[in-house]
Structures are given as C-alpha cells and as structure tokens.
C-alpha positions as CSV (number, residue, x, y, z in Angstrom):
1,X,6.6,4.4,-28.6
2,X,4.2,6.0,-25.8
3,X,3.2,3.8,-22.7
4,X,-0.2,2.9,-22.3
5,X,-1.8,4.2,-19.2
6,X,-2.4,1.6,-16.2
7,X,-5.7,3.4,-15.3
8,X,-5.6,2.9,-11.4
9,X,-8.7,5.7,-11.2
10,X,-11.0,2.8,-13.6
11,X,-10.0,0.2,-11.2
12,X,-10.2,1.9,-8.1
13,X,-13.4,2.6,-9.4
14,X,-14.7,-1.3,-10.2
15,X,-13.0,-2.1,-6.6
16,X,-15.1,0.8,-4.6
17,X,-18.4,-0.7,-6.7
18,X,-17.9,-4.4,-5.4
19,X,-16.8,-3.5,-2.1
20,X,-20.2,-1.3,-1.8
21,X,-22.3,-4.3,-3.1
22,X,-20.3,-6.8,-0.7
23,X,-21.4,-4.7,2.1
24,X,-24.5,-4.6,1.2
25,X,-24.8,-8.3,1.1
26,X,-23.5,-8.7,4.7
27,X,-25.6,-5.9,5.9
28,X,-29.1,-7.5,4.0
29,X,-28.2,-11.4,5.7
30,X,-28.1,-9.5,9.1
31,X,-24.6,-9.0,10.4
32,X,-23.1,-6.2,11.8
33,X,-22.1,-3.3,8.8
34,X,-18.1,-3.1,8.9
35,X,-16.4,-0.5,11.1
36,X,-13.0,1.1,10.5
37,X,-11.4,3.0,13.6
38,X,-8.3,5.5,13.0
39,X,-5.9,6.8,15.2
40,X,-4.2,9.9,14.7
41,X,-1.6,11.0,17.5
42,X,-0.5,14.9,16.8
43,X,-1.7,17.2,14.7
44,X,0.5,16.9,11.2
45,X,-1.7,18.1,8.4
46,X,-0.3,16.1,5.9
47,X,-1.8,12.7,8.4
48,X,-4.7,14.8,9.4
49,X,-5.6,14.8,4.9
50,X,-4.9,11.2,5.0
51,X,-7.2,10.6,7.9
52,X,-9.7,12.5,6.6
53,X,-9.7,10.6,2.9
54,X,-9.5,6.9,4.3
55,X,-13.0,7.8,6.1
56,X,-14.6,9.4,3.8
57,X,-13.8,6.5,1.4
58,X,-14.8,3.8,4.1
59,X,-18.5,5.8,4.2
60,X,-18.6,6.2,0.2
61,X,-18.8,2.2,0.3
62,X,-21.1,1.7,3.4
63,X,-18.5,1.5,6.3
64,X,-18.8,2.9,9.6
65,X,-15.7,4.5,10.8
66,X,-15.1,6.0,14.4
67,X,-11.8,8.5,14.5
68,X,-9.7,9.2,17.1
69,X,-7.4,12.3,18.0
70,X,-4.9,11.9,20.3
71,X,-2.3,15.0,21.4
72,X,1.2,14.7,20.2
73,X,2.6,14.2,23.6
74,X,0.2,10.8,24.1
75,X,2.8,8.0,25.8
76,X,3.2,4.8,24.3
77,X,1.5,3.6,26.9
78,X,-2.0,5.2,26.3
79,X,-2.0,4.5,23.2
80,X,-1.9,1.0,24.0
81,X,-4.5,1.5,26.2
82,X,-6.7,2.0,23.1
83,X,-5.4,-0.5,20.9
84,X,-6.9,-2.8,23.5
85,X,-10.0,-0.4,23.8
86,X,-10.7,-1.0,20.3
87,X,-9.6,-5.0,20.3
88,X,-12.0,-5.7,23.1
89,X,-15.1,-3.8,20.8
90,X,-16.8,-6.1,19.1
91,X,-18.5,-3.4,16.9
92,X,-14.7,-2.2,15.4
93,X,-14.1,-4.3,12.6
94,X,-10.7,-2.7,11.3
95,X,-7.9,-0.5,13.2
96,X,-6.1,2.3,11.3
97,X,-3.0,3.6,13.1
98,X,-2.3,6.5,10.8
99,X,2.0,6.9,10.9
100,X,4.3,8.4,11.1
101,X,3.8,8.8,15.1
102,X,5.6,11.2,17.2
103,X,9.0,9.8,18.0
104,X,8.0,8.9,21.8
105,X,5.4,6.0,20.3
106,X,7.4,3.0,20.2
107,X,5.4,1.3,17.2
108,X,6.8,-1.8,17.7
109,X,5.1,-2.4,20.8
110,X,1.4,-0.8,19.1
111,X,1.5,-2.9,16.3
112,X,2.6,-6.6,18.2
113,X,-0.7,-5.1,20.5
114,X,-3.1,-5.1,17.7
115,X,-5.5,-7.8,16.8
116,X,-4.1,-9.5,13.7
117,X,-8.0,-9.9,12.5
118,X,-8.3,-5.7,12.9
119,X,-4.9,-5.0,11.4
120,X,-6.2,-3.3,8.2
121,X,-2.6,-2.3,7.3
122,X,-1.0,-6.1,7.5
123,X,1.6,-4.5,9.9
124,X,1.5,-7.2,12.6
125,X,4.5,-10.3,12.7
126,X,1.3,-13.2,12.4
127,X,0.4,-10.7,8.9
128,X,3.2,-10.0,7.8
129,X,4.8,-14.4,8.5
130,X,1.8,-15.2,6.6
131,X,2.0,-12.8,3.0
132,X,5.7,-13.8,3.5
133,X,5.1,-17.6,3.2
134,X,2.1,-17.1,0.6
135,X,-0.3,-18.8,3.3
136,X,-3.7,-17.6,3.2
137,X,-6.0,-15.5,5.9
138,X,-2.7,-12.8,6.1
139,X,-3.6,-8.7,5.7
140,X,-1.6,-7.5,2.4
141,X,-0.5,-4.4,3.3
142,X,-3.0,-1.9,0.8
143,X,-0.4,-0.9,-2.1
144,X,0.9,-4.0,-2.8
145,X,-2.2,-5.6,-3.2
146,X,-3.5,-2.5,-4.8
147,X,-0.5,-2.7,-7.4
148,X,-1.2,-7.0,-7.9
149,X,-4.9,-5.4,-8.7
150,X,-4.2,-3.2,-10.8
151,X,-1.8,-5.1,-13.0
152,X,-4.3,-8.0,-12.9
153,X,-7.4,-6.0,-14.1
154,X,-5.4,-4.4,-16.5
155,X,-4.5,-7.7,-18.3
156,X,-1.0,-7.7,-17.3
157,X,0.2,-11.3,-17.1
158,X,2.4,-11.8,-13.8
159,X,3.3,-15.4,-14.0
160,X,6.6,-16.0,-15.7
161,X,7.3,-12.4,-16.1
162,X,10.7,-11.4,-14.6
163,X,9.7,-8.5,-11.9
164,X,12.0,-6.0,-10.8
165,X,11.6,-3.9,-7.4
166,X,13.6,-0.9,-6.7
167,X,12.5,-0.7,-2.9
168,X,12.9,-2.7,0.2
169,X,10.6,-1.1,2.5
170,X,8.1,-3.2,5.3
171,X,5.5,-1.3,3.9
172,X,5.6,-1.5,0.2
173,X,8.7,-2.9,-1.5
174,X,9.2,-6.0,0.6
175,X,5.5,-7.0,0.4
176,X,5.3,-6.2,-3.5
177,X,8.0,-8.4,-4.0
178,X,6.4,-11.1,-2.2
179,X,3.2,-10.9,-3.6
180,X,4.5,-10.9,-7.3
181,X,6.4,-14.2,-6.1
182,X,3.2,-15.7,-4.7
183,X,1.9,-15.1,-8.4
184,X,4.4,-16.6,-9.3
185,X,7.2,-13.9,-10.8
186,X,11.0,-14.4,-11.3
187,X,11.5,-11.6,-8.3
188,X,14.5,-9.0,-7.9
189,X,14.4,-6.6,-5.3
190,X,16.5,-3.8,-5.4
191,X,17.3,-0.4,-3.4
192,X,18.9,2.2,-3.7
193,X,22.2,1.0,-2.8
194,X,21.9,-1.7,-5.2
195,X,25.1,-1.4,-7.3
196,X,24.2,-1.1,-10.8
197,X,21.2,-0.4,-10.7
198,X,20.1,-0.1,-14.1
199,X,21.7,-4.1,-14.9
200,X,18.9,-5.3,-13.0
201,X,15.7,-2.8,-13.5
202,X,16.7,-3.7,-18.1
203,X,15.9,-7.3,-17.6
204,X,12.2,-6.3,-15.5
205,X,9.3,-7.4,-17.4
206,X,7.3,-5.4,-14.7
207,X,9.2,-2.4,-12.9
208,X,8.0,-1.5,-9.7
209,X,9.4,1.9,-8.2
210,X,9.0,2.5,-4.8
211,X,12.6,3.1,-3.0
212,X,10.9,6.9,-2.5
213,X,14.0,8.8,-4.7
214,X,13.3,11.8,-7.2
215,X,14.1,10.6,-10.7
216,X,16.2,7.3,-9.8
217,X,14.8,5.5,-12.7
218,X,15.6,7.2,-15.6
219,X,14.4,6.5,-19.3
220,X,17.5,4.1,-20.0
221,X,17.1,1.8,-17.5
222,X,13.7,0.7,-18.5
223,X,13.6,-1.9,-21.1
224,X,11.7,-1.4,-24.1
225,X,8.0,-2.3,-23.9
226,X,8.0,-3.2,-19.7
227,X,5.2,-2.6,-18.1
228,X,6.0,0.0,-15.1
229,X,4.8,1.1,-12.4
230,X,5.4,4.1,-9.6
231,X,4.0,4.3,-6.2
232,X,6.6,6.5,-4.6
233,X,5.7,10.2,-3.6
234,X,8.3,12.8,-3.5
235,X,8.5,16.5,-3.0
236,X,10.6,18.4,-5.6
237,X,10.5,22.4,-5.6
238,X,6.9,22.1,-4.5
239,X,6.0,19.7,-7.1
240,X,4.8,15.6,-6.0
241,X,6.9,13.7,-8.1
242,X,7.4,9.9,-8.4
243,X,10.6,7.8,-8.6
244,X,10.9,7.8,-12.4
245,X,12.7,10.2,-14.6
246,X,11.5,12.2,-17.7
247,X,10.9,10.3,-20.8
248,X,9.9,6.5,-19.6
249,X,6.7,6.8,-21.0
250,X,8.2,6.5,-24.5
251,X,10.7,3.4,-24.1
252,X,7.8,1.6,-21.3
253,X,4.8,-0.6,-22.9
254,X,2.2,0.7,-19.7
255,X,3.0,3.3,-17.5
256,X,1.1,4.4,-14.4
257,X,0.7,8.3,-14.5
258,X,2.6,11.0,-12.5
C-alpha cells in the first residue's frame, strides 16, 4: 500500500482564493480592509522568517499589516504598553505576537492583555474557554483549524472516526483534540509519556502527530489504511523532519508529506 497525499499546498491554495474574494467583498460594501499587526521582540532569525511570511501572506490576500520590532531587552511592561496601543486602534484588526519571547516577557500577562476580538492566535483564556466548550465566536488557534480543513476538504470523514493525538500542547495538540471532538470524534490524546504508546495510536482512525519528537511514530504503530497526519517540525542533522518514522506511508491510507 502507498498513502495517498493530503495535499495541504491545493487547499491552502482554495483557502488564500476565498479569503482574497471575502476581502474584497468587505472592502467593495465600504468597510475598513483588514489589518494584521505583528510583534517581534529580539532579533531570532528563525521568528524574524516567520514574521516576514505571515505578512507577506496577509498582503497576497488584500490585508494590511503594520510590523513591529522591538529590542530583546523590551520589559514586559512595554510590551504591554503596545498591546494596549494596538487594542485602542480601531484601524488594527488582528494582533500577532510572534513567540518564543525573550525569557524576561511574562506571556501570561501579554496574552490576558490582548483583545480577545484581535487575538488572531486564539491564545487568550475567553478563546481558548470557548474552542474548549465548542461554543461559537472563539479564535481556533491556526493549525488546528488548518488540520479540521484540510481533512475536511480532502473528503476525510471526522464524525465517528476514532482520532488519536500524540501531543498535549496549548498551541496545537490540546486544541486539535478539541476540535476533532466538536466534530464529533471518539478523542484520545496522547504524549509522549503516554505508556504504550503504540496501544492507542493502532486503534486511530485519524493520527495526528504533533508531541514535536524525531521519529516517535514509527511504521508499526499506525494501523493499516489510517489516515495521518504530521504537523511537528524537528531538526535532525540539519534535516526538518516531522514526528513520524520511515515507512508509514506504506501501512497509512493518506499521509501528509515530509
């Protein structure tokens, strides 16, 4: 057997195409075109590339975007000076608070600052309470609604499906798992102290991996056919790998590619 690919580049692609005509639309009925701000406290080349691609996507679809470039020795404190800066402007639509942050940021304090509305990562406790109880008008944190997208548009049924996520992270795993409940999943989350591991990721319909270890998932703990899926970046001898061993792709149905 050899996976199908879950072609996130095609959907991505159908995504940045509605998202351009949506802001069209808002533009041509006479409100205000969208405007993303992002924060980027030191100089870390690796945040700087990430910076640097989440604008020039926002102005491939028609969105303003403002950036900002603090020095690595910025306080918590005047960084929450423009978190309110940016709450307060009407004409910022979205806030972008690119992390990690030097060690003297206390996040926790900058994200319970930011206007729920601009929190474009879904980072804040109203967000976050709301995607956790499957109420409505909550930020889903990118990924995991990027992954929910991806399987949907590629015709992967969720409902019923026994989903297994190997990850527990506030930024991805946590938030996958609850959005493949919402859709209404049979949801295990796992990590990577999860003791026998491979027990749970055999009876996963859908596999996420996302607990951000080299080659945790290996070929045998996949179950024939599942449809899988790897968001995790690691760095191996200069090489980005993902969480999943060599040879899934031939016991896995779909595969997203390395």
């Amino acid at each position: 057997m050899t996976a199908r690919v879950l072609d996130g580049r095609a959907v991505a692609k159908q995504i940045y195409e509605e998202v351009t005509a949506a802001v069209s639309e808002r533009v041509s009925r006479g409100s205000s075109r969208p405007r993303l701000a992002t924060v980027l406290v030191g100089e870390d080349p690796a945040s700087a590339k990430y910076v640097e691609l989440k604008q020039r996507n926002a102005h491939s679809v028609g969105i303003e975007s403002e950036d900002h470039r603090l020095p690595s020795n910025t306080t918590t404190d005047e960084l929450l000076s423009l978190v309110e800066q940016m709450n307060r402007d009407e004409n910022v639509s979205a806030i972008l608070i690119q992390q990690p942050t030097p060690k003297q940021i206390d996040m926790r304090q900058i994200v319970f600052a930011l206007d729920p509305v601009k929190d474009v990562d879904g980072f804040h406790p109203l967000n976050a309470g709301l995607v956790a109880l499957g109420l409505p008008g909550g930020v889903e944190p990118c990924t995991p609604a990027g992954i929910i997208e991806l399987l949907l548009r590629s015709g992967i049924a969720i409902e019923g499906a026994n989903a297994v996520v190997v990850g527990r992270s506030n930024l991805v795993g946590k938030p996958t798992a609850l959005l493949l409940l919402k859709r209404h999943a049979t949801v295990t989350l796992c990590h990577t102290r999860t003791k026998d591991l491979a027990s749970h990721t055999l009876t996963a319909d859908i596999l996420v991996a996302a607990a951000g270890r080299a080659h945790l998932v290996g070929k045998e703990m996949v179950k024939a056919g599942a449809v899988v899926v790897d968001v995790s970046t690691n760095w191996v001898d200069g090489r980005q790998v993902g969480d999943l061993g060599a040879g899934v792709e031939t016991v896995a149905g779909w595969l997203t590619p390395n």
